[in-house]
PDB file with SEQRES, HELIX, SHEET and CRYST1 records, atoms N, CA, C and O in Angstrom:
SEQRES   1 A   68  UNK UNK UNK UNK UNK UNK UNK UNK UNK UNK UNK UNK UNK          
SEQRES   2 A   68  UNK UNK UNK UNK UNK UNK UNK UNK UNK UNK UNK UNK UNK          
SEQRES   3 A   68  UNK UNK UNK UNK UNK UNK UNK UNK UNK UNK UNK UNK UNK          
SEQRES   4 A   68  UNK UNK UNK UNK UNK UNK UNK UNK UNK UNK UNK UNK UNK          
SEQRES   5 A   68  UNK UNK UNK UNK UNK UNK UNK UNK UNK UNK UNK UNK UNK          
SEQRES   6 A   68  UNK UNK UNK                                                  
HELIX    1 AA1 UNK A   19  UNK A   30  1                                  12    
SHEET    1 AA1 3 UNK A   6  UNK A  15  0                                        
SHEET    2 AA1 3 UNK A  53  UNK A  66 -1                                        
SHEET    3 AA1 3 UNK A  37  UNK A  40 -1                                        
SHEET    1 AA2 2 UNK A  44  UNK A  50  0                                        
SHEET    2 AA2 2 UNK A  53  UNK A  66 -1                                        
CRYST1    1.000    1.000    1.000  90.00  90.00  90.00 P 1           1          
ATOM      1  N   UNK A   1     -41.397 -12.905-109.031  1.00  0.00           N  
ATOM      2  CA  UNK A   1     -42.789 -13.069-109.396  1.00  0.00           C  
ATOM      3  C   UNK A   1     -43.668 -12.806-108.174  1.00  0.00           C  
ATOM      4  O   UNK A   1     -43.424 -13.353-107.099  1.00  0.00           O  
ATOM      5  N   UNK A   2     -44.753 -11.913-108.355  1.00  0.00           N  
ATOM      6  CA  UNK A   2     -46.053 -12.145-107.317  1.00  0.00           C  
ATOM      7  C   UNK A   2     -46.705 -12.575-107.023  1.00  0.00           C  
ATOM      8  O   UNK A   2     -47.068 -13.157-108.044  1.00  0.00           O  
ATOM      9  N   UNK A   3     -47.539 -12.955-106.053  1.00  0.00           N  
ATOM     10  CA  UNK A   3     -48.271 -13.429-105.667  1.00  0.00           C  
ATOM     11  C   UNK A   3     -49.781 -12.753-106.650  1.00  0.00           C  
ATOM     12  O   UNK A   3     -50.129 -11.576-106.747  1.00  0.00           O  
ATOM     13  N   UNK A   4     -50.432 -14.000-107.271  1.00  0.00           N  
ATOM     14  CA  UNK A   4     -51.562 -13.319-108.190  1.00  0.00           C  
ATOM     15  C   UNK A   4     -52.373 -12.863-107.329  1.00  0.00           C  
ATOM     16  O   UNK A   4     -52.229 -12.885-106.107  1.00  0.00           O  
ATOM     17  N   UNK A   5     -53.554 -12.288-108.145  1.00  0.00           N  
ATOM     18  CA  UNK A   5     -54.509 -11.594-107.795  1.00  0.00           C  
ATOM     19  C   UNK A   5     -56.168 -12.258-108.460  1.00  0.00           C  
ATOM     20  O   UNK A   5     -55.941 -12.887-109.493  1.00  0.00           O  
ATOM     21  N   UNK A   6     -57.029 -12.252-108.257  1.00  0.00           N  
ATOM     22  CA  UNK A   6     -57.916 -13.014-108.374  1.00  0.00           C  
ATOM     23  C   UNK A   6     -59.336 -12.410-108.876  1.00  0.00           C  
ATOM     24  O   UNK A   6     -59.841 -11.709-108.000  1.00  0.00           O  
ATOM     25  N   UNK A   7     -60.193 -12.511-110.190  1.00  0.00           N  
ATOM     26  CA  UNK A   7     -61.574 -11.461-110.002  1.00  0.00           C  
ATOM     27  C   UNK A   7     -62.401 -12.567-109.831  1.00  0.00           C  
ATOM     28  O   UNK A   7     -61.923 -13.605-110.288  1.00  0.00           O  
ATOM     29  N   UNK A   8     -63.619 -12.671-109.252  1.00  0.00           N  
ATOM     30  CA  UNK A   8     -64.659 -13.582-109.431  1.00  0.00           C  
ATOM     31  C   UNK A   8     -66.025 -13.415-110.081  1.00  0.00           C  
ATOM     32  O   UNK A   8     -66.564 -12.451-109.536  1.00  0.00           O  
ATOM     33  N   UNK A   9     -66.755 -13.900-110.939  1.00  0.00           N  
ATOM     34  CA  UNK A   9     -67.715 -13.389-111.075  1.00  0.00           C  
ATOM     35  C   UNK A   9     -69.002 -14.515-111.131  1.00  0.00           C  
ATOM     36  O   UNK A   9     -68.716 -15.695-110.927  1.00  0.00           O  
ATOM     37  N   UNK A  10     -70.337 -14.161-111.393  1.00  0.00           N  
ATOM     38  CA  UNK A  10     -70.838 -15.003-110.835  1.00  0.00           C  
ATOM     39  C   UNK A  10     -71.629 -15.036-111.967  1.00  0.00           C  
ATOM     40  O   UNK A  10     -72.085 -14.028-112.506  1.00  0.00           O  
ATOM     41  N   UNK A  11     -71.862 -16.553-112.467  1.00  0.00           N  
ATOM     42  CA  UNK A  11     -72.941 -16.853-113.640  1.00  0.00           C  
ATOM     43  C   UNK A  11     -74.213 -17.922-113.448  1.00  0.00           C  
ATOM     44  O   UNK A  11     -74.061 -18.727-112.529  1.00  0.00           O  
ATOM     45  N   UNK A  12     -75.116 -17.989-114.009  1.00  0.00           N  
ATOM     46  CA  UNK A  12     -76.075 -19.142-114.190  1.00  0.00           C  
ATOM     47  C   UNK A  12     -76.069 -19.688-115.297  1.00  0.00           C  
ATOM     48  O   UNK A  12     -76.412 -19.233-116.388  1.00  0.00           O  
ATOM     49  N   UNK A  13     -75.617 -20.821-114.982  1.00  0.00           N  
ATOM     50  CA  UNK A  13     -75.684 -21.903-116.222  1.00  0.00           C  
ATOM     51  C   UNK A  13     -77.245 -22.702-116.206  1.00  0.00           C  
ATOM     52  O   UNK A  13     -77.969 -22.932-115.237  1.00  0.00           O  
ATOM     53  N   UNK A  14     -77.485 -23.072-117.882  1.00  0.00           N  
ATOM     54  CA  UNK A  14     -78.708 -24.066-117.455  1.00  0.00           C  
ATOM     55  C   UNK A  14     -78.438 -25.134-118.265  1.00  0.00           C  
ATOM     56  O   UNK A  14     -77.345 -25.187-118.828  1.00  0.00           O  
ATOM     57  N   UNK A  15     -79.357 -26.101-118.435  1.00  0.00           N  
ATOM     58  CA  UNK A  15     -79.240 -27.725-118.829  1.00  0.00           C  
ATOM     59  C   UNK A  15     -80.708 -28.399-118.657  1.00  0.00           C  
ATOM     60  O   UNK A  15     -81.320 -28.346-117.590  1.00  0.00           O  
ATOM     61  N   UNK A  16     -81.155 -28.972-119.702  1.00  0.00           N  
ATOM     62  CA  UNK A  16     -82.108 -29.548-120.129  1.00  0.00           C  
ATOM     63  C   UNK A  16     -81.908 -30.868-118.949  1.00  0.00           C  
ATOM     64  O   UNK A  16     -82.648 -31.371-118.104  1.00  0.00           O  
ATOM     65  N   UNK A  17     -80.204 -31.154-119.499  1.00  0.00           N  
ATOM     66  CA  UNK A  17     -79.436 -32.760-119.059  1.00  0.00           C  
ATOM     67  C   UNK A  17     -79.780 -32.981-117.401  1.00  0.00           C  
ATOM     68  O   UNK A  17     -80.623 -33.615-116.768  1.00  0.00           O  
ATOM     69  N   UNK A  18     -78.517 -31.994-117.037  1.00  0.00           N  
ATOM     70  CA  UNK A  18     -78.273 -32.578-115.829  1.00  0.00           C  
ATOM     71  C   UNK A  18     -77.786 -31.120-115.057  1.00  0.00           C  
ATOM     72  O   UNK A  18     -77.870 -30.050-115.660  1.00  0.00           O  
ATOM     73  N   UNK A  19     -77.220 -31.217-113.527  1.00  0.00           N  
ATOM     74  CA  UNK A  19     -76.694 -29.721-113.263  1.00  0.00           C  
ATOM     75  C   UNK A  19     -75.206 -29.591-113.484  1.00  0.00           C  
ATOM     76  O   UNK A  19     -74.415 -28.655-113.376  1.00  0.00           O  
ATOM     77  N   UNK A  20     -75.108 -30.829-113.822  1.00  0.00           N  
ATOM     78  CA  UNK A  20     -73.462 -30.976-114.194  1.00  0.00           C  
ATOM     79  C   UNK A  20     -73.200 -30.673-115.276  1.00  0.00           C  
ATOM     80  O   UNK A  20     -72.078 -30.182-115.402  1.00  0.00           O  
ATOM     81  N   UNK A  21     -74.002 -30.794-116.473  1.00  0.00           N  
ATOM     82  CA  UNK A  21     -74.135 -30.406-117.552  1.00  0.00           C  
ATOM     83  C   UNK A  21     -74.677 -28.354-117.461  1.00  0.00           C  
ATOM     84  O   UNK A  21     -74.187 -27.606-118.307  1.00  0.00           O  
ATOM     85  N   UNK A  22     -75.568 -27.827-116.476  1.00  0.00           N  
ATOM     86  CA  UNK A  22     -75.609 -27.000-116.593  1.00  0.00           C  
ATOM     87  C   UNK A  22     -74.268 -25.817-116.309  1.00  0.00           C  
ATOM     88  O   UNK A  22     -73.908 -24.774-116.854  1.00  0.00           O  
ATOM     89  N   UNK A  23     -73.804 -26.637-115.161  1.00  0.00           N  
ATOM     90  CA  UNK A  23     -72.370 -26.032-114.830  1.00  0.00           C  
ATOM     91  C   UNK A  23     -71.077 -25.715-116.066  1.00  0.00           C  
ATOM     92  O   UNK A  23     -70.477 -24.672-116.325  1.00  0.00           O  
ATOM     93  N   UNK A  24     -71.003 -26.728-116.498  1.00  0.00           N  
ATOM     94  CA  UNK A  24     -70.113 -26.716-118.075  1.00  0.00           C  
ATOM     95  C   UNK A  24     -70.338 -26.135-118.802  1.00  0.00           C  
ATOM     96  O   UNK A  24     -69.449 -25.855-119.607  1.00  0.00           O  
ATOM     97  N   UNK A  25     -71.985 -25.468-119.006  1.00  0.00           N  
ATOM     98  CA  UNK A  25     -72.246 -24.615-120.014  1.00  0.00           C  
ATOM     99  C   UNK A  25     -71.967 -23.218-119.397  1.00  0.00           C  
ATOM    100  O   UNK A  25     -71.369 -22.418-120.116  1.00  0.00           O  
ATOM    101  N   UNK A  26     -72.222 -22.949-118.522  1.00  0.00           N  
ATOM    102  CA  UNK A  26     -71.644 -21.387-117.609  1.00  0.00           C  
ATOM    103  C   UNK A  26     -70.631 -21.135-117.591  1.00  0.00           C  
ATOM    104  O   UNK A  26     -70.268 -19.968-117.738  1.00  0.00           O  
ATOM    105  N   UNK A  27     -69.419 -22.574-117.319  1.00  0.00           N  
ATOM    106  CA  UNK A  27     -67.803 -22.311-117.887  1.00  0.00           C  
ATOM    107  C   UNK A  27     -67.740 -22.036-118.998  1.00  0.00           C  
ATOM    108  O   UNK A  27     -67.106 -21.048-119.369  1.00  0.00           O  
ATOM    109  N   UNK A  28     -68.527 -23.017-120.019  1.00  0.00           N  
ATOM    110  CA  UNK A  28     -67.966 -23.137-121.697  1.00  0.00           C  
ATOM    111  C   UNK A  28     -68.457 -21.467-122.385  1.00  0.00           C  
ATOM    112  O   UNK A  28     -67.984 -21.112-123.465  1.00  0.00           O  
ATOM    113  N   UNK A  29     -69.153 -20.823-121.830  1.00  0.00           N  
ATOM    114  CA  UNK A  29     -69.967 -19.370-122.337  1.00  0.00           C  
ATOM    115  C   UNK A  29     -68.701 -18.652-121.580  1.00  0.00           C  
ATOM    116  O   UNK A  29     -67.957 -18.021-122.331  1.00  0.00           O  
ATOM    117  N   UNK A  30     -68.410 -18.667-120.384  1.00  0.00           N  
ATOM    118  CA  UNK A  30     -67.383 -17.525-119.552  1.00  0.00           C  
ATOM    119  C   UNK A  30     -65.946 -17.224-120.489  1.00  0.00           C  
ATOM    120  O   UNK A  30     -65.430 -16.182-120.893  1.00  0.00           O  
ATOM    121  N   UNK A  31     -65.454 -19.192-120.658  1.00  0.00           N  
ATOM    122  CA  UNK A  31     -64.525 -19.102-121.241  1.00  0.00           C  
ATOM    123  C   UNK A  31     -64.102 -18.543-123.117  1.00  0.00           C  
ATOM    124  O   UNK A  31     -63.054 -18.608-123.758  1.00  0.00           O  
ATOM    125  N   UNK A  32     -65.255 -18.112-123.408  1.00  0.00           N  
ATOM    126  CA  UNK A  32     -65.430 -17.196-124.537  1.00  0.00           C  
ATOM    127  C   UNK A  32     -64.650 -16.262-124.867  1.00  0.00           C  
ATOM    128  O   UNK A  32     -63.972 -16.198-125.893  1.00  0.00           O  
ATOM    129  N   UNK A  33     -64.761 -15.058-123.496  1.00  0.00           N  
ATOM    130  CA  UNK A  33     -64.474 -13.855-123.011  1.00  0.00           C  
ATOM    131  C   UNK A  33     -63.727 -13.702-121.997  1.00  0.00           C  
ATOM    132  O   UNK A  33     -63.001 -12.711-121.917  1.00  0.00           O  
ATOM    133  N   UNK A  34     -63.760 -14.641-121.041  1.00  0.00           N  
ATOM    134  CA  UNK A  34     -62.718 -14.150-119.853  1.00  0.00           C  
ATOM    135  C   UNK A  34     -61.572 -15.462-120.430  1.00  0.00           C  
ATOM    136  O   UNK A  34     -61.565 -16.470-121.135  1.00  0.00           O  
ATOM    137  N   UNK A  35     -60.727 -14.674-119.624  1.00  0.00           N  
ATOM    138  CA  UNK A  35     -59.018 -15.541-119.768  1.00  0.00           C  
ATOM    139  C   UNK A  35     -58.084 -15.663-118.659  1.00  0.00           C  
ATOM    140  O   UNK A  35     -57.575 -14.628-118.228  1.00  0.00           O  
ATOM    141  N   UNK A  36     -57.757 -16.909-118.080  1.00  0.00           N  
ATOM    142  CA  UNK A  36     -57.415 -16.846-117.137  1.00  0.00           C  
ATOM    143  C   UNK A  36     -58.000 -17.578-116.041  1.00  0.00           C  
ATOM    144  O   UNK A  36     -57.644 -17.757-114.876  1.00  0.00           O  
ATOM    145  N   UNK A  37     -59.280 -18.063-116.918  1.00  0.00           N  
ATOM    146  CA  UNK A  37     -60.271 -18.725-115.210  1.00  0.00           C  
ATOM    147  C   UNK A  37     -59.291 -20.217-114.709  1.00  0.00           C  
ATOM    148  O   UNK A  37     -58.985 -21.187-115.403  1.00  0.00           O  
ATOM    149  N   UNK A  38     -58.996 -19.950-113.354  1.00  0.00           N  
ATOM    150  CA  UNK A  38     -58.391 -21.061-112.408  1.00  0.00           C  
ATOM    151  C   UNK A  38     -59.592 -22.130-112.105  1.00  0.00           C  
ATOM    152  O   UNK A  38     -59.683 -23.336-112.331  1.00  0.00           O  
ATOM    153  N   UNK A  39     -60.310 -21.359-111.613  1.00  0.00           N  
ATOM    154  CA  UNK A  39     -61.397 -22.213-110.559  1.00  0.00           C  
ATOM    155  C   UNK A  39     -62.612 -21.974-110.500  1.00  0.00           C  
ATOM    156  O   UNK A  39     -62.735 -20.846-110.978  1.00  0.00           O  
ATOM    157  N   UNK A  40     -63.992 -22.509-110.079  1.00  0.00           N  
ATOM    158  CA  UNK A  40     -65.065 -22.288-110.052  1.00  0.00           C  
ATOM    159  C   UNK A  40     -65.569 -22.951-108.758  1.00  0.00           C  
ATOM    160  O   UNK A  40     -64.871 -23.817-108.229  1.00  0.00           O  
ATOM    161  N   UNK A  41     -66.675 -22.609-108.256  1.00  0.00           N  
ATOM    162  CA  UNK A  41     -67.508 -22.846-107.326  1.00  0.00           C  
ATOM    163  C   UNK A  41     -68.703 -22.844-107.036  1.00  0.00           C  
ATOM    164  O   UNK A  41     -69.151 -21.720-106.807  1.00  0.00           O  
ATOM    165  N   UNK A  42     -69.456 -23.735-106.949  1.00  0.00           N  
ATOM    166  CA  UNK A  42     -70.953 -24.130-107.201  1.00  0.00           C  
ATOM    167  C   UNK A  42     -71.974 -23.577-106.074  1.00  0.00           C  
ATOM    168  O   UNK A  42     -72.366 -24.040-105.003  1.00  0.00           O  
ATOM    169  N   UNK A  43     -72.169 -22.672-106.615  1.00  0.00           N  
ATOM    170  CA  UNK A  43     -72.986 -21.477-105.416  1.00  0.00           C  
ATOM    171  C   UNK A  43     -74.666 -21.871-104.824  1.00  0.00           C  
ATOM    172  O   UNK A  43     -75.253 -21.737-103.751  1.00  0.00           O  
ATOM    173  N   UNK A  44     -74.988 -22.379-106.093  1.00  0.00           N  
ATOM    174  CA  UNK A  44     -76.467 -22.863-105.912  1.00  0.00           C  
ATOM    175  C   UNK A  44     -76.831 -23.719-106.726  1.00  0.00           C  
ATOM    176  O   UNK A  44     -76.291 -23.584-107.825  1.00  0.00           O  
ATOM    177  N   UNK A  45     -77.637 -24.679-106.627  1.00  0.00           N  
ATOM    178  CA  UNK A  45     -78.455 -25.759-107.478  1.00  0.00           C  
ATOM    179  C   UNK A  45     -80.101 -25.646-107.296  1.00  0.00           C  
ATOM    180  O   UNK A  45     -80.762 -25.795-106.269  1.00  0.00           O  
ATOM    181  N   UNK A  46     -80.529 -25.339-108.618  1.00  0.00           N  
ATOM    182  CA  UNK A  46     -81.650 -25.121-108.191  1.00  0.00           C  
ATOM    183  C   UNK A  46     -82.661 -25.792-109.867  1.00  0.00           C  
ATOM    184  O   UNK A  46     -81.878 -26.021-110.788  1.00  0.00           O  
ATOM    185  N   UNK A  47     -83.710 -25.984-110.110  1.00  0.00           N  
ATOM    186  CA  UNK A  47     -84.486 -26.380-111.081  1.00  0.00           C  
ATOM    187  C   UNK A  47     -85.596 -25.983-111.196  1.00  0.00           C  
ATOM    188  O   UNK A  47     -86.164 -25.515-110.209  1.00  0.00           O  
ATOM    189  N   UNK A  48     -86.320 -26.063-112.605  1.00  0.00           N  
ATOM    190  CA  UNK A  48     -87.281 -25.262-113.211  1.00  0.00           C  
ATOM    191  C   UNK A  48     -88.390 -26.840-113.529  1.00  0.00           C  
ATOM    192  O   UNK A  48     -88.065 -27.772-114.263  1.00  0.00           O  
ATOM    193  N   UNK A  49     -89.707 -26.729-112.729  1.00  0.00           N  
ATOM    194  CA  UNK A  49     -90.738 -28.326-112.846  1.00  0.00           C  
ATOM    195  C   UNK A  49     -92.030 -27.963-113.688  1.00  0.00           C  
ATOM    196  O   UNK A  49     -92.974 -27.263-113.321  1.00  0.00           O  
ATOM    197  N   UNK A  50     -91.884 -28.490-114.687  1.00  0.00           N  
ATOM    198  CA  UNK A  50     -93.550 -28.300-115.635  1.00  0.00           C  
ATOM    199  C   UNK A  50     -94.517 -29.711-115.540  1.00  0.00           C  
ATOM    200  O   UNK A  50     -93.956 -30.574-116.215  1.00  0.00           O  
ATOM    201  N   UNK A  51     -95.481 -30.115-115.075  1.00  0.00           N  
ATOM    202  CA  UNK A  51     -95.973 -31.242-115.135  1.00  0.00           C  
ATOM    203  C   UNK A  51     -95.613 -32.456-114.551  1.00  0.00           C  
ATOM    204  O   UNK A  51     -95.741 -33.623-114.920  1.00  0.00           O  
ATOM    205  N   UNK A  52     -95.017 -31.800-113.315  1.00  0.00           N  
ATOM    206  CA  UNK A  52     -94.426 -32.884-112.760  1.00  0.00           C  
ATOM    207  C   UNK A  52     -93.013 -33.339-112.858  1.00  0.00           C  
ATOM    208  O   UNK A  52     -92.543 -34.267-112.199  1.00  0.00           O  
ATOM    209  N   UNK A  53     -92.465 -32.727-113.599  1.00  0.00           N  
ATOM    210  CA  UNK A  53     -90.895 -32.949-114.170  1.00  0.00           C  
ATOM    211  C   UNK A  53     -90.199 -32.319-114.187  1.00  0.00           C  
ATOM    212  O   UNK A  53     -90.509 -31.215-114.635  1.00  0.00           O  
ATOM    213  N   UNK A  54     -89.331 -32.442-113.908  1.00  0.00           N  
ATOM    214  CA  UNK A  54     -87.778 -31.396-114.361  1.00  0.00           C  
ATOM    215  C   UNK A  54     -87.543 -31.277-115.868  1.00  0.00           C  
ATOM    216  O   UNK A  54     -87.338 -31.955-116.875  1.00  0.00           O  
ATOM    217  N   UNK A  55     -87.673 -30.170-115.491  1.00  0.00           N  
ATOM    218  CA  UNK A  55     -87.743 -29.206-117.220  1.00  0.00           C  
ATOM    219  C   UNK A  55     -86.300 -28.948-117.291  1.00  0.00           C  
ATOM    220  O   UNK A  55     -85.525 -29.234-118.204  1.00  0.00           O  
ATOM    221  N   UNK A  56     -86.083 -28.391-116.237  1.00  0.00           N  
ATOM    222  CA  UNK A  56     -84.486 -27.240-116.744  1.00  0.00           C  
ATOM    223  C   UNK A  56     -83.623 -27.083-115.330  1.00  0.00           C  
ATOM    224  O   UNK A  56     -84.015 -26.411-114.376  1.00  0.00           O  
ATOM    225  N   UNK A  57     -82.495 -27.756-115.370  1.00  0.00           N  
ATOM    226  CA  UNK A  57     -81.581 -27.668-114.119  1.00  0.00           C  
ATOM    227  C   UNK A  57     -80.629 -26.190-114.390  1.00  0.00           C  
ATOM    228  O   UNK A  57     -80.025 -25.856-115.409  1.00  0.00           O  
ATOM    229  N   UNK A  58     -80.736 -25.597-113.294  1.00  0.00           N  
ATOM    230  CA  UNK A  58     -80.291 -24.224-112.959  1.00  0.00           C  
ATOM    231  C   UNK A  58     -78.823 -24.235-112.158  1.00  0.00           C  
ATOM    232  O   UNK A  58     -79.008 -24.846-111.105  1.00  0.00           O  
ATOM    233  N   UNK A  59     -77.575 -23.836-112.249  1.00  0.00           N  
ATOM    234  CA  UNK A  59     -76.660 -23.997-111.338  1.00  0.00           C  
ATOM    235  C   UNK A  59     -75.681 -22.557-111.392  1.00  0.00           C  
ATOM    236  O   UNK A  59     -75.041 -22.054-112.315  1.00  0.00           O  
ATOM    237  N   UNK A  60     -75.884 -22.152-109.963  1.00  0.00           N  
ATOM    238  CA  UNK A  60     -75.169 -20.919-110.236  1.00  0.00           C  
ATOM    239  C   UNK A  60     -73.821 -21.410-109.528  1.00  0.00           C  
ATOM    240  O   UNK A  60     -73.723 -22.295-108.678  1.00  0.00           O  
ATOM    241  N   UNK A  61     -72.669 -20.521-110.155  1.00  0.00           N  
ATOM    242  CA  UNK A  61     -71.451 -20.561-109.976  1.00  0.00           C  
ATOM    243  C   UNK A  61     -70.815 -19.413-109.749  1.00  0.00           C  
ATOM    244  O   UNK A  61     -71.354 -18.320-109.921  1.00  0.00           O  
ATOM    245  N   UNK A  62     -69.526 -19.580-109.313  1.00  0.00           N  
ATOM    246  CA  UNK A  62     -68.741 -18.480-109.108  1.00  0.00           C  
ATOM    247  C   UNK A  62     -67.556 -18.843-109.939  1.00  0.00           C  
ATOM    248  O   UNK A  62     -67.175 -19.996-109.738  1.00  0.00           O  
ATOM    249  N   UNK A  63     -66.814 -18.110-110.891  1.00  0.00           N  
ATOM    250  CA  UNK A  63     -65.658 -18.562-111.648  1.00  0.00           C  
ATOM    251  C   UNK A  63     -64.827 -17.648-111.117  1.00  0.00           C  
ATOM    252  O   UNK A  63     -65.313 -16.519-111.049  1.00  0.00           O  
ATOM    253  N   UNK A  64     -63.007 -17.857-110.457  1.00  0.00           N  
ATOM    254  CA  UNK A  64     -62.189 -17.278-110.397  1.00  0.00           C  
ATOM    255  C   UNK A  64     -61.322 -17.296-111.599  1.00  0.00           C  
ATOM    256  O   UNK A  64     -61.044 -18.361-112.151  1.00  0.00           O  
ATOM    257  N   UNK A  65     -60.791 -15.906-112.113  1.00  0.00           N  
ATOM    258  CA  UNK A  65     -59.750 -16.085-112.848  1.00  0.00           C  
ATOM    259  C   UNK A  65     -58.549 -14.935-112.500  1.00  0.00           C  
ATOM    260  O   UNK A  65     -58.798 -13.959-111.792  1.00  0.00           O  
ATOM    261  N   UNK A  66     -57.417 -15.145-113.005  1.00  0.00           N  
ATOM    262  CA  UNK A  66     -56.343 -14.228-112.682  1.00  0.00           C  
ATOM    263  C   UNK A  66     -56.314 -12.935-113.338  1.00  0.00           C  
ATOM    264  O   UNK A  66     -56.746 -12.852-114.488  1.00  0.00           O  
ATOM    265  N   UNK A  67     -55.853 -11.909-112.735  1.00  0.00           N  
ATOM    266  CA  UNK A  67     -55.921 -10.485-113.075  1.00  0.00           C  
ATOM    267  C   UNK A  67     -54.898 -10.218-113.985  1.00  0.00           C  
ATOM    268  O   UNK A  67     -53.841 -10.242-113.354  1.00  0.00           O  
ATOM    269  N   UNK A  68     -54.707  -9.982-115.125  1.00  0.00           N  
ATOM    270  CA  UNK A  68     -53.466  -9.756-115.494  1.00  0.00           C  
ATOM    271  C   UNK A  68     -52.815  -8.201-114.953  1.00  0.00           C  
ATOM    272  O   UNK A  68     -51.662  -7.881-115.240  1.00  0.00           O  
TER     273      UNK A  68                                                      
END                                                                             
């Protein structure tokens, strides 16, 4: 057996909730279509403010998955 091989790609998740919640939705959409994702990595945190408030938590990620 070999040693795998790895693609990464990079998504923005969002969330009304929380950024933890936005993160899960960027996996739960990836894992649709890609197959194989190992790992992810939280590239940026960032949010959207209307009136004083947090409207919309933003979290970009990086998802690794294996090459077949």
């Amino acid at each position: 057996m070999t040693d795998p091989v790895y693609k990464k790609i990079e998504l923005v998740g969002t969330s009304s909730t929380s950024f933890s919640e936005a993160a899960a939705s960027a996996i739960a959409k990836a894992g649709q279509t890609v197959r194989n994702m190992s790992w992810f990595e939280v590239v940026e945190q960032r949010g959207h403010i209307a009136d004083g408030k947090v409207q919309q938590y933003q979290v970009t990620v990086s998802i690794g998955f294996r090459v077949e």
